[in-house]
C-alpha positions in Angstrom: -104.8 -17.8 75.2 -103.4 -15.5 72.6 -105.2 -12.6 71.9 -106.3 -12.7 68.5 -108.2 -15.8 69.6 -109.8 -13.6 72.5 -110.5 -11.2 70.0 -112.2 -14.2 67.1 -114.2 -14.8 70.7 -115.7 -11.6 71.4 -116.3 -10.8 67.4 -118.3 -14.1 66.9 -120.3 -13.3 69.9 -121.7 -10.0 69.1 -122.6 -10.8 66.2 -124.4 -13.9 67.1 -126.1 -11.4 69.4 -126.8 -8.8 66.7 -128.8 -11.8 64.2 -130.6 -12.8 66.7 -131.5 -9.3 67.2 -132.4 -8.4 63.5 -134.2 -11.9 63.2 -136.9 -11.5 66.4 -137.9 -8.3 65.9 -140.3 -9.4 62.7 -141.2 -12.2 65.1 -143.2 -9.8 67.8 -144.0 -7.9 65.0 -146.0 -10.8 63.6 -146.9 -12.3 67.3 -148.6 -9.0 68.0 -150.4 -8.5 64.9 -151.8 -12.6 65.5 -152.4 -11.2 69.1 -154.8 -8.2 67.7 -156.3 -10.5 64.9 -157.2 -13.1 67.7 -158.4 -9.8 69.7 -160.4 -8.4 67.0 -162.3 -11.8 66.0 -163.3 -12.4 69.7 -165.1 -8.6 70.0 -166.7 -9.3 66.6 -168.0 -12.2 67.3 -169.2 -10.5 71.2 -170.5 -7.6 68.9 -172.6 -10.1 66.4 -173.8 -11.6 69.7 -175.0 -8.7 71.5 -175.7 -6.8 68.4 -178.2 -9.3 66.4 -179.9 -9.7 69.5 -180.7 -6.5 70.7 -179.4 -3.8 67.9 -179.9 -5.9 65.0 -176.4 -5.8 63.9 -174.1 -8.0 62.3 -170.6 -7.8 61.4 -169.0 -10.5 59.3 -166.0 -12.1 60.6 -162.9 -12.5 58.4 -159.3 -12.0 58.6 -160.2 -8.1 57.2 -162.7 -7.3 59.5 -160.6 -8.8 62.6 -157.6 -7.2 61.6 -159.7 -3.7 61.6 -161.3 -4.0 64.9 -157.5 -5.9 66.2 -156.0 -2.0 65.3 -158.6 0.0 65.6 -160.6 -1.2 68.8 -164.0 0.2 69.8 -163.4 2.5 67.0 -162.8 0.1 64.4 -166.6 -1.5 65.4 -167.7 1.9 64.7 -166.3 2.5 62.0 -167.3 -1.4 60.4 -171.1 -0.6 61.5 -171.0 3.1 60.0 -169.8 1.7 56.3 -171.8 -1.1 56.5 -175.2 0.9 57.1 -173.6 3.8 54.6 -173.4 1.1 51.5 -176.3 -1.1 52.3 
């Protein structure tokens, strides 16, 4: 094999390797914000459960309140039931 072709080789590899690179990292990025959506709707809807039974509380599930609790956690319950007591 001649070298240029050796070289053509090595060229077309790394940069196969380097777009597939730049193309999955938006792909986790977007798998783990679906992961903490998913995340977020399953503690609301734990926290309506619990909450309208004993506490008398009820969050409304939608992609905004999921994503809230999905980033903020525990916090992000707190922070839901504080504003919605605060403006009601």
């Amino acid at each position: 094999m001649e070298v240029h072709v050796v070289v053509a080789y090595v060229f077309g590899i790394v940069l196969l390797y380097l777009i597939t690179r730049v193309l999955l990292v938006p792909v986790r990025i977007l798998l783990r914000l679906v992961y903490n959506v998913l995340l977020g709707a399953a503690l609301l809807v734990f926290v309506n459960f619990v909450g309208t039974h004993v506490l008398g509380i009820y969050l409304p599930v939608n992609p905004v309140t999921a994503l809230v609790v999905g980033f903020l956690g525990i916090p992000g319950i707190i922070l839901l039931v504080a504003l919605q007591h605060l403006l009601l």
